[in-house]
C-alpha positions as CSV (number, residue, x, y, z in Angstrom):
1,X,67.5,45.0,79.9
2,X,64.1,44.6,78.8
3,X,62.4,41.2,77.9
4,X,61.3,41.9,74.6
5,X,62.0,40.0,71.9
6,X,65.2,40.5,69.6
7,X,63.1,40.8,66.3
8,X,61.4,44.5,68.0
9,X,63.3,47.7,66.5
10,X,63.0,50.9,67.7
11,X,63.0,53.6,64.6
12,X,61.7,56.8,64.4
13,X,58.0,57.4,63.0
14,X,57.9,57.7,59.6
15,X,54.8,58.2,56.6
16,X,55.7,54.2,56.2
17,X,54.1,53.4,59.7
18,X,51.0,55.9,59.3
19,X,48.7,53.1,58.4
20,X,50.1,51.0,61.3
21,X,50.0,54.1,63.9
22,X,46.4,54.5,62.7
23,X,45.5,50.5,63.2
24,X,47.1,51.0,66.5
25,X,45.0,53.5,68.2
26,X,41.8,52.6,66.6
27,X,42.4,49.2,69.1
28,X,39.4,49.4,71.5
29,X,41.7,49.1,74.5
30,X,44.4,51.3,73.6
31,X,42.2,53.9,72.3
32,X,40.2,54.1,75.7
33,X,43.7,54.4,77.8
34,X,45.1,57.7,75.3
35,X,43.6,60.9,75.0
36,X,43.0,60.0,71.3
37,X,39.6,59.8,69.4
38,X,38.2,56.8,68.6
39,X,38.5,56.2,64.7
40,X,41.2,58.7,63.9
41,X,41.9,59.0,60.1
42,X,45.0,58.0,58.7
43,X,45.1,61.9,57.6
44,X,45.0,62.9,61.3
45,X,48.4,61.1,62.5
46,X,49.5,62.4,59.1
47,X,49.4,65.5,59.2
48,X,50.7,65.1,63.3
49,X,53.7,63.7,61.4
50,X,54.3,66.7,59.7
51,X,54.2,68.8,62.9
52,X,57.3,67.3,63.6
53,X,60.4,69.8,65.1
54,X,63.8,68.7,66.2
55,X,62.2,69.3,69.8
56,X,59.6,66.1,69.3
57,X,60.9,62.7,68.5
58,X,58.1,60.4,67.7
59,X,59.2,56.7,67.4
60,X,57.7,53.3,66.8
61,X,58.5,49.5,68.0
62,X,58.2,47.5,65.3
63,X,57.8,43.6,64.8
64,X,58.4,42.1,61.7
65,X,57.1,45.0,60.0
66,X,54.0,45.9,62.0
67,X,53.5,48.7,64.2
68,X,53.3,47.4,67.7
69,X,53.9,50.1,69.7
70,X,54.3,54.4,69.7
71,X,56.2,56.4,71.9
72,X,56.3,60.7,71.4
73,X,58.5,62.9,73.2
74,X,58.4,66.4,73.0
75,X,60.2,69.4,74.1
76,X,58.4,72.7,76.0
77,X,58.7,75.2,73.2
78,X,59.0,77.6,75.9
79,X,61.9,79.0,77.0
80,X,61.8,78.7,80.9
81,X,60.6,75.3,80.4
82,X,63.6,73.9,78.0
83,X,64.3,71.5,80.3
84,X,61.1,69.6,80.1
85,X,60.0,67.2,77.9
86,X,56.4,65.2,77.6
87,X,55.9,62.0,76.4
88,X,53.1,59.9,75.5
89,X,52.6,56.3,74.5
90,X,50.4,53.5,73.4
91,X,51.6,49.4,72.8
92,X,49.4,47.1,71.3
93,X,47.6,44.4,73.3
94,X,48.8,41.8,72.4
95,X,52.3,42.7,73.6
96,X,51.5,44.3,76.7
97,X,53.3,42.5,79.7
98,X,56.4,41.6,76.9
99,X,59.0,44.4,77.2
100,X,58.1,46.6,74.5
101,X,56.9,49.5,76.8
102,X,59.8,49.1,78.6
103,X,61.9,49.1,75.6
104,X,60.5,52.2,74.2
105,X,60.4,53.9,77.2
106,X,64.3,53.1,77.4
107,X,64.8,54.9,74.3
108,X,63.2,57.7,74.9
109,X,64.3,58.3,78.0
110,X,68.1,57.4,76.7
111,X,67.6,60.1,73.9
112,X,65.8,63.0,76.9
113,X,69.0,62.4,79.3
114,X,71.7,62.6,76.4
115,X,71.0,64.1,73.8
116,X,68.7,66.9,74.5
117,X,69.4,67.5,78.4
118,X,66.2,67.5,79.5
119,X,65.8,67.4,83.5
120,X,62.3,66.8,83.8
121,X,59.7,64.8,81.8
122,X,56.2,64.6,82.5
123,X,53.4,62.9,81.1
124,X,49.4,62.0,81.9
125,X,47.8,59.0,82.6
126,X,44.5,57.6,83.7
127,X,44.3,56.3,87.3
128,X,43.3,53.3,86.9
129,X,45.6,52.1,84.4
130,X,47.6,50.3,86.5
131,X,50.1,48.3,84.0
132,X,50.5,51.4,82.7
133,X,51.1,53.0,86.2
134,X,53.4,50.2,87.1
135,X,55.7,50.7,83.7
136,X,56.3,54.2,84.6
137,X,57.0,53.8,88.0
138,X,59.7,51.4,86.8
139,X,61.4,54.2,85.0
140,X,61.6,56.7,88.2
141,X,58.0,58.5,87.7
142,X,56.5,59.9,90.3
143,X,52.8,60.7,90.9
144,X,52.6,63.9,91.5
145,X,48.6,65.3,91.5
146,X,45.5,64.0,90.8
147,X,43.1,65.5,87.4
148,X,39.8,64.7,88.4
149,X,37.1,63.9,86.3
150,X,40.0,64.7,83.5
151,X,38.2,63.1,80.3
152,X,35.2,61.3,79.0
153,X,35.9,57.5,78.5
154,X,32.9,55.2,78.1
155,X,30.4,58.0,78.8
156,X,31.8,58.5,82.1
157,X,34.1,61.2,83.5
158,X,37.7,59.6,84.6
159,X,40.6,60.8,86.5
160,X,43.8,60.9,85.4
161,X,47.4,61.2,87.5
162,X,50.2,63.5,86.4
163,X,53.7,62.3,86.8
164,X,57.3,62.9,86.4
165,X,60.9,61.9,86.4
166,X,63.2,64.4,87.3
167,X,66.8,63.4,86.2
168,X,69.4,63.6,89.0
169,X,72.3,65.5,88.2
């Protein structure tokens, strides 16, 4: 069971948490470990809200109200690829090291094994972001390749690592 706190609910995103979503990637330090821009709009993560299918299930740890963490899974739209799902994530600062990565990733991973059968889920991360690194190796991901010079970050080019969990049947 993960160590975060009792007062942290999982729910899924909603317009309500734009402003908080938006607060939380325009953070310095989670900004510069997502693929996101710095300084998104609000109007940006709206209109991502509206994209939203059956096959993507964005959700958000809350405290008390606040937005403290974001977790997206999605579905391959294609049909030879059903069985995979991506996901991406971002948890505030102040509450990394505390459970609630582990506590969305939980979920999410709860809602890709039973509820939409997905055997495979992949996701991106940069290679030296090693809490995250550790968080998904946690939850059965596997490095699997190396993206070099993947993205700009800090005016420099970065690598990235893909990885995967492959759901034993």
């Amino acid at each position: 069971m993960p160590a975060a706190t009792p007062d942290i609910h999982i729910v899924p995103m909603s317009a309500a948490h734009i402003d908080g979503i938006t607060a939380l990637y325009h953070h310095p330090a989670v900004c510069r470990q997502v693929l996101q821009m710095p300084f998104q709009s609000t109007e940006v993560w709206r209109k991502r809200l509206d994209m939203s299918t059956e096959r993507r299930v964005p959700l958000v740890a809350l405290h008390q109200g606040e937005v403290i963490g974001n977790i997206s899974l999605e579905q391959s739209a294609r049909i030879r690829q059903s069985h995979v799902g991506g996901l991406g994530m971002g948890v505030a600062p102040a509450w990394h090291g505390k459970g609630v990565g582990s506590l969305l990733m939980q979920t999410v991973l709860s809602i890709a094994d039973d509820w939409m059968n997905l055997r495979r889920v992949e996701l991106t991360v940069f290679a030296d972001n090693e809490p995250a690194l550790a968080l998904y190796r946690k939850f059965g991901f596997e490095i699997e390749g190396r993206l070099r010079d993947y993205a700009v970050r800090d005016g420099a080019y970065v690598d990235a690592l893909t990885m995967a969990r492959l759901r034993q049947r």
